[in-house]
ChimeraX commands (.cxc) that place a marker at each C-alpha (Angstrom):
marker #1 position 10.89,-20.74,37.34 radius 0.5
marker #1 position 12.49,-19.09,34.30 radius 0.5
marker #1 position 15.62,-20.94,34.84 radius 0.5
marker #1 position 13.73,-24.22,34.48 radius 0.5
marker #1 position 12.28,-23.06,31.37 radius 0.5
marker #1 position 15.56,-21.79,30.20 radius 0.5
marker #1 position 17.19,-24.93,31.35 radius 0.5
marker #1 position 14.62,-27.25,29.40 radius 0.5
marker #1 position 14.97,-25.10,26.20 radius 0.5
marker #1 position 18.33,-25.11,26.17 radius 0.5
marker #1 position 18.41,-28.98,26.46 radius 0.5
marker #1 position 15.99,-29.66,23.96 radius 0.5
marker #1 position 17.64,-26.68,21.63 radius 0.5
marker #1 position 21.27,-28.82,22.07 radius 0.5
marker #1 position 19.24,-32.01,21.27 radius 0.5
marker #1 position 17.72,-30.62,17.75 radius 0.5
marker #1 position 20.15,-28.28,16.06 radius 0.5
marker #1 position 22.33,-30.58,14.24 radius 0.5
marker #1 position 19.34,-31.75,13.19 radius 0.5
marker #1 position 18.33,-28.26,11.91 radius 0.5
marker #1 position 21.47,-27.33,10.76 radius 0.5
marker #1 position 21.99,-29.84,8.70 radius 0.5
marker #1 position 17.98,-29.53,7.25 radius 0.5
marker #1 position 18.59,-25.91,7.03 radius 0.5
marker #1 position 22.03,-26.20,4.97 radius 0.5
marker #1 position 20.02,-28.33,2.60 radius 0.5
marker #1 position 17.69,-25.88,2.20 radius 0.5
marker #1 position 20.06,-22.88,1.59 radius 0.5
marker #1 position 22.87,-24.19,0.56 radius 0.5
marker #1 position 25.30,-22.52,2.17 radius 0.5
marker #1 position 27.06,-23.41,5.39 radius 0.5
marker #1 position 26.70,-19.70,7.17 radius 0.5
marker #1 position 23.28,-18.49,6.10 radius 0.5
marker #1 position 22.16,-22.60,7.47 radius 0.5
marker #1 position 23.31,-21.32,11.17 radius 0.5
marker #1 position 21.65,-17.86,10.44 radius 0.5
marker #1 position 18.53,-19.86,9.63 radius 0.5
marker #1 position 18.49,-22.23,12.43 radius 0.5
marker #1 position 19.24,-19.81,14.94 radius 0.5
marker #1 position 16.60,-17.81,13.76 radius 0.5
marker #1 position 14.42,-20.80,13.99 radius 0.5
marker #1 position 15.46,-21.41,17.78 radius 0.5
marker #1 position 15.17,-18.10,18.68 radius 0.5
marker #1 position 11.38,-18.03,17.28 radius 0.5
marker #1 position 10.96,-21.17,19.22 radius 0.5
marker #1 position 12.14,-20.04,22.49 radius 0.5
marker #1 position 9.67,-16.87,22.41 radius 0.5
marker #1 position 7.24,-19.88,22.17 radius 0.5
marker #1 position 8.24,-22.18,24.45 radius 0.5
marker #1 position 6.02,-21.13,27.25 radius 0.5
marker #1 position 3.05,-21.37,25.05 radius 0.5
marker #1 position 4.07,-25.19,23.37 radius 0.5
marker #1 position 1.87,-27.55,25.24 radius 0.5
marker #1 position 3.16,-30.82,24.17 radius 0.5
marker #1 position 7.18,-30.84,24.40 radius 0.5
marker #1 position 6.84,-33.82,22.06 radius 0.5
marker #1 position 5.75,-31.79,19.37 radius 0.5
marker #1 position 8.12,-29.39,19.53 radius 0.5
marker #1 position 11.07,-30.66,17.31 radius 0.5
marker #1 position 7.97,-30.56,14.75 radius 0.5
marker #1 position 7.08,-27.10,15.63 radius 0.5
marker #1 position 11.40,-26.43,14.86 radius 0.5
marker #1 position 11.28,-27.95,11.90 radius 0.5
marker #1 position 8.10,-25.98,10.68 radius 0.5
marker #1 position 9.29,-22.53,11.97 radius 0.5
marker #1 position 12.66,-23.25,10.26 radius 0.5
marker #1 position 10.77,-23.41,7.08 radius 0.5
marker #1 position 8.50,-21.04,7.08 radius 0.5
marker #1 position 12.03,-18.53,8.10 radius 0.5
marker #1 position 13.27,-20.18,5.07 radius 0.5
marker #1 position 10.52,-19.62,3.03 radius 0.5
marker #1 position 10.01,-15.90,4.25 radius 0.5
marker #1 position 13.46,-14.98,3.94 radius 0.5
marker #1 position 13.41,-16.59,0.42 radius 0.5
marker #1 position 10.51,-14.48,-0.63 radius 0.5
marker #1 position 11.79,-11.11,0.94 radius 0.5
marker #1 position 15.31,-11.74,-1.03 radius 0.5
marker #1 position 13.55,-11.80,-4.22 radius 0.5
marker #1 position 12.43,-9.39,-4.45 radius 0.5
marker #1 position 15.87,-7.39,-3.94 radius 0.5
marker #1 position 17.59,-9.57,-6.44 radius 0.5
marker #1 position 18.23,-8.25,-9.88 radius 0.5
marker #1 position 18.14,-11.15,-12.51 radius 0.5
marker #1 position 20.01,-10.97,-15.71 radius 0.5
marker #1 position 21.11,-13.09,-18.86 radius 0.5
marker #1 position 24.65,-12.49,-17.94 radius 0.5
marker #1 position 26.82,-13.82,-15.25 radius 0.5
marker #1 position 28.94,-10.91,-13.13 radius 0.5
marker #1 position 32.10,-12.84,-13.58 radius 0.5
marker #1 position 33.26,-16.19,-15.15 radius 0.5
marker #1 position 33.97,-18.99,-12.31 radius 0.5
marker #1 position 37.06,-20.48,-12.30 radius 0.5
marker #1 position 37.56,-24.02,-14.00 radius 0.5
marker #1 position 36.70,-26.91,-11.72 radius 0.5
marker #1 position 39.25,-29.83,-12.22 radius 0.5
marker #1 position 38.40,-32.63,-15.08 radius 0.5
marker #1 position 38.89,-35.36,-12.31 radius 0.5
marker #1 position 36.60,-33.90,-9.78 radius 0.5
marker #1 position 32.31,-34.04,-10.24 radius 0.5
marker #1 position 31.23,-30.68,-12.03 radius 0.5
marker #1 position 27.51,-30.59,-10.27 radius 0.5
marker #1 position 27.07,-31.42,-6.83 radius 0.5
marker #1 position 23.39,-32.12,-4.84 radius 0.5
marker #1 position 23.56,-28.87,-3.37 radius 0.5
marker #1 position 24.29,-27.00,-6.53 radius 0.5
marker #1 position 21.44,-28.59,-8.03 radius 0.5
marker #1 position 19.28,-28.00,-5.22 radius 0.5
marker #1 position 19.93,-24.42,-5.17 radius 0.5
marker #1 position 18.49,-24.46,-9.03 radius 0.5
marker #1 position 14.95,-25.52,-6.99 radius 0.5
marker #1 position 12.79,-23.01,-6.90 radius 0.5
marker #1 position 12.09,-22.19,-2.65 radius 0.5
marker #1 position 8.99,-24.44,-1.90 radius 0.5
marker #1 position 9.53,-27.26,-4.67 radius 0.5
marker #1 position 13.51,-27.60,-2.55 radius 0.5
marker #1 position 11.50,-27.51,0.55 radius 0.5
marker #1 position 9.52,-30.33,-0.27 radius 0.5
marker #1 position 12.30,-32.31,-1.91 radius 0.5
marker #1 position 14.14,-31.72,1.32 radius 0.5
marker #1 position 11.25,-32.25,3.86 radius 0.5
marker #1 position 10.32,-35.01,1.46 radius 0.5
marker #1 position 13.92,-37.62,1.30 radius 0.5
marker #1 position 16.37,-35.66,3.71 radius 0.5
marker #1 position 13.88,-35.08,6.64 radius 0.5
marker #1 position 11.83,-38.46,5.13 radius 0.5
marker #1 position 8.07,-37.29,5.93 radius 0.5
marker #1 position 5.35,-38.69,4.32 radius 0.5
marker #1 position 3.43,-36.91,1.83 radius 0.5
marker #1 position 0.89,-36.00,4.18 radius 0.5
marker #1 position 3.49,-34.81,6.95 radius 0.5
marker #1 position 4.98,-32.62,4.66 radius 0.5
marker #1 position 1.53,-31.55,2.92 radius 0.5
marker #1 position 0.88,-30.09,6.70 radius 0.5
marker #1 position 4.38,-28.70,7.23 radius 0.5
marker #1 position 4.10,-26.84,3.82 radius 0.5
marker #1 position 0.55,-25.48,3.61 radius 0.5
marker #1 position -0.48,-27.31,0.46 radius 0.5
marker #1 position -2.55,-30.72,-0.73 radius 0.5
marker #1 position -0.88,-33.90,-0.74 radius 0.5
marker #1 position -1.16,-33.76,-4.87 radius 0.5
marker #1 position 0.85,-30.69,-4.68 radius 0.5
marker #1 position 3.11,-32.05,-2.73 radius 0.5
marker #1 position 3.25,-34.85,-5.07 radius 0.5
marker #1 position 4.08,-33.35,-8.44 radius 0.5
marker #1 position 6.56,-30.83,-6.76 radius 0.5
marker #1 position 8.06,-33.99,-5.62 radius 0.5
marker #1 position 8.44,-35.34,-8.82 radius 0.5
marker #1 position 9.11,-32.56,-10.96 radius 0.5
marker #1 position 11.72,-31.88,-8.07 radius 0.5
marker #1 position 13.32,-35.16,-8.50 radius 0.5
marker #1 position 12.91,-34.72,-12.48 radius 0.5
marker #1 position 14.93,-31.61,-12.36 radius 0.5
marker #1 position 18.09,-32.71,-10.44 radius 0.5
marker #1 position 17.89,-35.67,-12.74 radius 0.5
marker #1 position 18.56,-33.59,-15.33 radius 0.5
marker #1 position 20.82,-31.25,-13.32 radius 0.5
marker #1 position 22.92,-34.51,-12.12 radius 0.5
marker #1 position 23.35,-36.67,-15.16 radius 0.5
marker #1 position 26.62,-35.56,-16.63 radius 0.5
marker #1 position 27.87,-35.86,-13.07 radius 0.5
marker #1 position 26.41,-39.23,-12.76 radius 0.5
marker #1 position 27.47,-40.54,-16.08 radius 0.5
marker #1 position 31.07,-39.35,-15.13 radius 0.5
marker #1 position 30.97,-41.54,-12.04 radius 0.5
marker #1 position 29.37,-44.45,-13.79 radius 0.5
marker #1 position 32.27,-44.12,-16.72 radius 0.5
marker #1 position 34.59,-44.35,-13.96 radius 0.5
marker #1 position 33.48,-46.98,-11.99 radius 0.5
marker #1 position 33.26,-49.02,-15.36 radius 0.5
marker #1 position 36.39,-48.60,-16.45 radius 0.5
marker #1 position 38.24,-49.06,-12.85 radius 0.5
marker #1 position 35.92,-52.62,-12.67 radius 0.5
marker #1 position 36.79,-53.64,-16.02 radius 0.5
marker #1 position 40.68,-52.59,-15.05 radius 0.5
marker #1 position 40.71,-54.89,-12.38 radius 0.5
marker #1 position 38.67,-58.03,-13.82 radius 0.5
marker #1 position 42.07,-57.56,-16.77 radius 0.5
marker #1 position 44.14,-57.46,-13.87 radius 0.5
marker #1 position 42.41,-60.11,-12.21 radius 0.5
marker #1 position 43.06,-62.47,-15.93 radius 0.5
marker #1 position 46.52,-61.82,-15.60 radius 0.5
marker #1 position 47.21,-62.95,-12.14 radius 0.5
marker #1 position 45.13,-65.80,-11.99 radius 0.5
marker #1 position 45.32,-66.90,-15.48 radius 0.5
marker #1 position 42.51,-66.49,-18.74 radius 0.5
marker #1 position 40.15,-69.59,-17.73 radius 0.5
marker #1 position 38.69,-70.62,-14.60 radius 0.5
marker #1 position 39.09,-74.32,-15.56 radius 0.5
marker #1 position 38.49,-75.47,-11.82 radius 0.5
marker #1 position 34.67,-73.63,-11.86 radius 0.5
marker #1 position 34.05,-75.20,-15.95 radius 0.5
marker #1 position 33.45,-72.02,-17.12 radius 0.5
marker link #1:1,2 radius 0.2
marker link #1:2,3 radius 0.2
marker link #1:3,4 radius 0.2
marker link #1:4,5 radius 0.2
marker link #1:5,6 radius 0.2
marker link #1:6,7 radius 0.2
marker link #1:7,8 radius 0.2
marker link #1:8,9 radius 0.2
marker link #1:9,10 radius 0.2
marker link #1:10,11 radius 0.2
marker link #1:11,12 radius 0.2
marker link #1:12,13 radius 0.2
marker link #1:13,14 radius 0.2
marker link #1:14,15 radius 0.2
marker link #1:15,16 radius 0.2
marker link #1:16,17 radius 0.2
marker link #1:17,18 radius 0.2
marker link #1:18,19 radius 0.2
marker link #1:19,20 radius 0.2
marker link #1:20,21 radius 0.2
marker link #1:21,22 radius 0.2
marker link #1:22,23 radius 0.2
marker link #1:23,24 radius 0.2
marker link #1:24,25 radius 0.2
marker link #1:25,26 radius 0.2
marker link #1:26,27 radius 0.2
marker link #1:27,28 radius 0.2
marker link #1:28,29 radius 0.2
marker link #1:29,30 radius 0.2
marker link #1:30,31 radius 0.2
marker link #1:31,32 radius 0.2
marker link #1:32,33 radius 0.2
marker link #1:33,34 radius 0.2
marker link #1:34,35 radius 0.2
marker link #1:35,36 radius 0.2
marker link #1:36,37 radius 0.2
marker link #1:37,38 radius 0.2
marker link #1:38,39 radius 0.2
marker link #1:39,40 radius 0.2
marker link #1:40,41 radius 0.2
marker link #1:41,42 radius 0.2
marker link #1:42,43 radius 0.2
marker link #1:43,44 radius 0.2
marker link #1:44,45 radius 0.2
marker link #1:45,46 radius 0.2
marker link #1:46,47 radius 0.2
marker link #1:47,48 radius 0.2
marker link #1:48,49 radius 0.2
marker link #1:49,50 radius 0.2
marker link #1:50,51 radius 0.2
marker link #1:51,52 radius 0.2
marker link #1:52,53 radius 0.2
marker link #1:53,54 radius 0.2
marker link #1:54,55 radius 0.2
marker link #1:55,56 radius 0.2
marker link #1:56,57 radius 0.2
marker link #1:57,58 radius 0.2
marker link #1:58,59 radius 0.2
marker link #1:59,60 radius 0.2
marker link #1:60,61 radius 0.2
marker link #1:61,62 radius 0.2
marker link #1:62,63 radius 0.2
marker link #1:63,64 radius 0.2
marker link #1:64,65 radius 0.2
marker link #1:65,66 radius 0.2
marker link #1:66,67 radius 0.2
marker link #1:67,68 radius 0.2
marker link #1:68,69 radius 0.2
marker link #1:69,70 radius 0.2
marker link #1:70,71 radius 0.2
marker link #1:71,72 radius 0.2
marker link #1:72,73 radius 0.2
marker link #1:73,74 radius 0.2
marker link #1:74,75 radius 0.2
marker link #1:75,76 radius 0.2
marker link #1:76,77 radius 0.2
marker link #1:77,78 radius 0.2
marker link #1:78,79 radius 0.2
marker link #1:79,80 radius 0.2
marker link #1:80,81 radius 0.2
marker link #1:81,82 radius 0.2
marker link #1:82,83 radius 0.2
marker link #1:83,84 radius 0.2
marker link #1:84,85 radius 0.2
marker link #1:85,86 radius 0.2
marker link #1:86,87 radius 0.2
marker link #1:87,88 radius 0.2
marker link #1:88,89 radius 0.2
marker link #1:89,90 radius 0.2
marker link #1:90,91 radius 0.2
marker link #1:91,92 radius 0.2
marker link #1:92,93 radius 0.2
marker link #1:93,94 radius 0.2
marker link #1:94,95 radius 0.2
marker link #1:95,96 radius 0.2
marker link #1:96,97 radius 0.2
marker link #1:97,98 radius 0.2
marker link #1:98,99 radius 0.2
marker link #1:99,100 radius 0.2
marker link #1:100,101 radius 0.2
marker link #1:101,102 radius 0.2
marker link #1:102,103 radius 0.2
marker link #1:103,104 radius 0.2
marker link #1:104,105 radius 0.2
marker link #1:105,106 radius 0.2
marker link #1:106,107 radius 0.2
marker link #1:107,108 radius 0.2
marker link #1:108,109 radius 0.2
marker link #1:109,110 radius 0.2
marker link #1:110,111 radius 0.2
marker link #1:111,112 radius 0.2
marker link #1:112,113 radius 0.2
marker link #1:113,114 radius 0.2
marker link #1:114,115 radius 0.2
marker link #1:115,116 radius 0.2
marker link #1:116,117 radius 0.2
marker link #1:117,118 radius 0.2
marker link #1:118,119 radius 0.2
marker link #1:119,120 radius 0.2
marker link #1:120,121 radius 0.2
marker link #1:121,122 radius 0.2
marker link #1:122,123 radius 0.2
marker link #1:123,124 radius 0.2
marker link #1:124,125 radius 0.2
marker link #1:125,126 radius 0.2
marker link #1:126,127 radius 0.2
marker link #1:127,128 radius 0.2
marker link #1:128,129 radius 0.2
marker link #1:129,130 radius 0.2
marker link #1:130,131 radius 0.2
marker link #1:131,132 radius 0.2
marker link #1:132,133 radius 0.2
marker link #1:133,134 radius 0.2
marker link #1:134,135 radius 0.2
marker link #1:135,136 radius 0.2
marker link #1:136,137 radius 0.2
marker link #1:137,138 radius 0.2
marker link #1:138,139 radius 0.2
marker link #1:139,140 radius 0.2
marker link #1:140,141 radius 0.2
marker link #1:141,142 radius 0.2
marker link #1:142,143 radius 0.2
marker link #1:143,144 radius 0.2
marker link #1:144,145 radius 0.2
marker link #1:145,146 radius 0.2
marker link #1:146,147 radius 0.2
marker link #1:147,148 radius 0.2
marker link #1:148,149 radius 0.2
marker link #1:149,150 radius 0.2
marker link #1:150,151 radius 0.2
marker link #1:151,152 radius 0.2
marker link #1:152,153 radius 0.2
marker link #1:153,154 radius 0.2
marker link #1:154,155 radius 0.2
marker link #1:155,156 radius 0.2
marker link #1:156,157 radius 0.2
marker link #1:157,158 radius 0.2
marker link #1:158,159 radius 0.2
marker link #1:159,160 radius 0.2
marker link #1:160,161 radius 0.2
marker link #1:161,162 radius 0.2
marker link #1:162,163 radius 0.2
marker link #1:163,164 radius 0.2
marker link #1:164,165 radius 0.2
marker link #1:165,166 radius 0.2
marker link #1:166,167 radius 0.2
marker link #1:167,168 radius 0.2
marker link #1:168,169 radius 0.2
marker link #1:169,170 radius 0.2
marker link #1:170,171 radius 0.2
marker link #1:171,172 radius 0.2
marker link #1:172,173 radius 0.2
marker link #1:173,174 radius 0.2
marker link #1:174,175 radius 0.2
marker link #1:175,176 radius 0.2
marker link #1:176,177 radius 0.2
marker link #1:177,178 radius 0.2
marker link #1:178,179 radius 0.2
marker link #1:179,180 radius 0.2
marker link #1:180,181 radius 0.2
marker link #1:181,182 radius 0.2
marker link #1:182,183 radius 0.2
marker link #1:183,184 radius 0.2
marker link #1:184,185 radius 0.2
marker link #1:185,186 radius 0.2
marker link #1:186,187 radius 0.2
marker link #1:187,188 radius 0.2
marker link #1:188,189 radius 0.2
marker link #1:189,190 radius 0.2
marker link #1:190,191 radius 0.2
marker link #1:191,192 radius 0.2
view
């Protein structure tokens, strides 16, 4: 009998984790403490297996223990952290060519549940009202952390946007020149 069960689990546990992983990286931000998290999640999942009545439901009931790990773990590391004014050490100098901000930097500047519902809301794409549930708060909440979410790595990503935008102009209008000067100035055949 436990074999069965084990056998099940470890199917549907192969099935869902790069699922997880990949949810759980988005949430953290960082590649190692993502498998930490989702085999914490599994593990808490597989103590419940027995008791999950609908094996339907269970990549939900994943998904929901994987945040509320997230969330927990979140809450218990801040209050160990020390914040200051000062960084420890200056980081080294990223490249001019190469984007200074990327999504995961700016969703690690998300405060815990506001990243959570960013991530539940366009990585995992719930509805409000799925992630409402998953979270533990009313749809309006979920709603304005959305958007103030959204707001915020606006802000976080324009430089790095504007960057790619200058670039992608100036490569387009490089090759419409070089277009002119292959195929000659006028399009007389078109009348333009």
């Amino acid at each position: 009998m436990a074999s069965a069960v084990d056998a099940e689990f470890t199917s549907f546990a192969q099935a869902v984790s790069s699922r997880l992983l990949g949810t759980a990286y988005l949430l953290c931000g960082d590649w190692h403490t993502a498998e930490d998290l989702t085999q914490t999640a599994l593990a808490k999942v597989y103590v419940s297996w027995p008791r999950i009545s609908s094996k339907d439901a269970a990549p939900a009931y994943a998904r929901r223990t994987l945040l509320n790990s997230y969330l927990a773990d979140r809450h218990r590391k801040r209050w160990r952290e020390v914040l200051t004014s000062e960084l420890p050490e200056i980081p080294a100098a990223a490249p001019d060519s190469e984007m200074k901000l990327t999504l995961t930097d700016a969703l690690a500047m998300l405060p815990p549940r506001a990243r959570a519902i960013v991530v539940l809301r366009y990585w995992e794409d719930m509805s409000v009202e799925q992630v409402a549930v998953l979270v533990g708060c009313s749809v309006g909440n979920v709603k304005s952390q959305s958007a103030r979410g959204l707001d915020k790595l606006r802000q976080l990503l324009a430089p790095a946007l504007e960057d790619a935008d200058s670039l992608a102009t100036t490569v387009s209008a490089e090759a419409h020149e070089s277009g002119k000067e292959r195929y000659g100035r006028g399009n007389a055949h078109r009348g333009v």
